[in-house]
N, C-alpha and C positions, 0 to 999 in steps of 0.2 A: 281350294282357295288359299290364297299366302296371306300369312302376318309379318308385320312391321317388329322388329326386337332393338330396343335403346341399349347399347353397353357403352360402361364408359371403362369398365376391369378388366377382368380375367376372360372374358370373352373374347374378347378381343386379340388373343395367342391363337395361332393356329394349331395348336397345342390342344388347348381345354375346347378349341369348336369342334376337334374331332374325336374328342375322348367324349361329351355330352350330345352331338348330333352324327359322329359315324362320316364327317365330311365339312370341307371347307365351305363356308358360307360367304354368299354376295354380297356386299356392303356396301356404303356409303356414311361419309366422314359427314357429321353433323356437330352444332353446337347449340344447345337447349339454355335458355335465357330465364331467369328466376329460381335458379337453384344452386346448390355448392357443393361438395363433395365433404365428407367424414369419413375417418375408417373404424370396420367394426373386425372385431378380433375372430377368426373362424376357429372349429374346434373338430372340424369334420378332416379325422386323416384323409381321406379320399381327398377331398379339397383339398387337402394340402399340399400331397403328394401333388394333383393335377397342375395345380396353378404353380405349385414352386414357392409359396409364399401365405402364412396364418394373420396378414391382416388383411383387406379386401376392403376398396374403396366401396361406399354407399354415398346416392345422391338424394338429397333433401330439401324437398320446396322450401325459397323463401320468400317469394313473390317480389323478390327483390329486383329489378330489371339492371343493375349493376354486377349481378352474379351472373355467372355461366359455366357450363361445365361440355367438354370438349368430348364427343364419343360417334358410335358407330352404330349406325341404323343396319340392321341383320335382315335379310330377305327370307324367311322361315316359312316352312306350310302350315296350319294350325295344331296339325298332330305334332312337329315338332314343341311348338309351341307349351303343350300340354308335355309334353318329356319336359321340357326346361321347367316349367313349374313345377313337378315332380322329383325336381334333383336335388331343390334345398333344403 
């Protein structure tokens, strides 16, 4: 069975999809409505080294229907799924 994966970051590099899943993943360009982006500061050399970069956008409901934030739907099978929640 495949899962659906929202990025709006560092995921989104061909870079970090193939350092965290071993290969380029299928996408589709989406924009999610009631939320905004903040960045929060990473501390994980790995992360940093991967992405190139120690601040890393986060997206935050506001139920605000004036917000949106602009990203990419990942076609993933659930074990990958379960790797990504195991990376942060």
């Amino acid at each position: 069975m495949n899962a659906k994966l929202f990025s709006h970051g560092t995921l989104q590099q061909e870079k970090v999809q193939i350092s965290t899943f071993k290969r380029k993943l299928k996408s589709t360009q989406v924009v999610i409505v009631g939320y905004r982006l903040s960045m929060l500061e990473i501390k994980n050399a790995n992360a940093i080294v991967t992405s190139g970069k120690n601040q890393h956008p986060i997206v935050k409901f506001t139920g605000d229907k004036s917000g949106d934030v602009a990203g990419t739907v990942f076609e993933i099978t659930e074990t990958e799924l379960l790797m990504a929640m195991n990376t942060r």
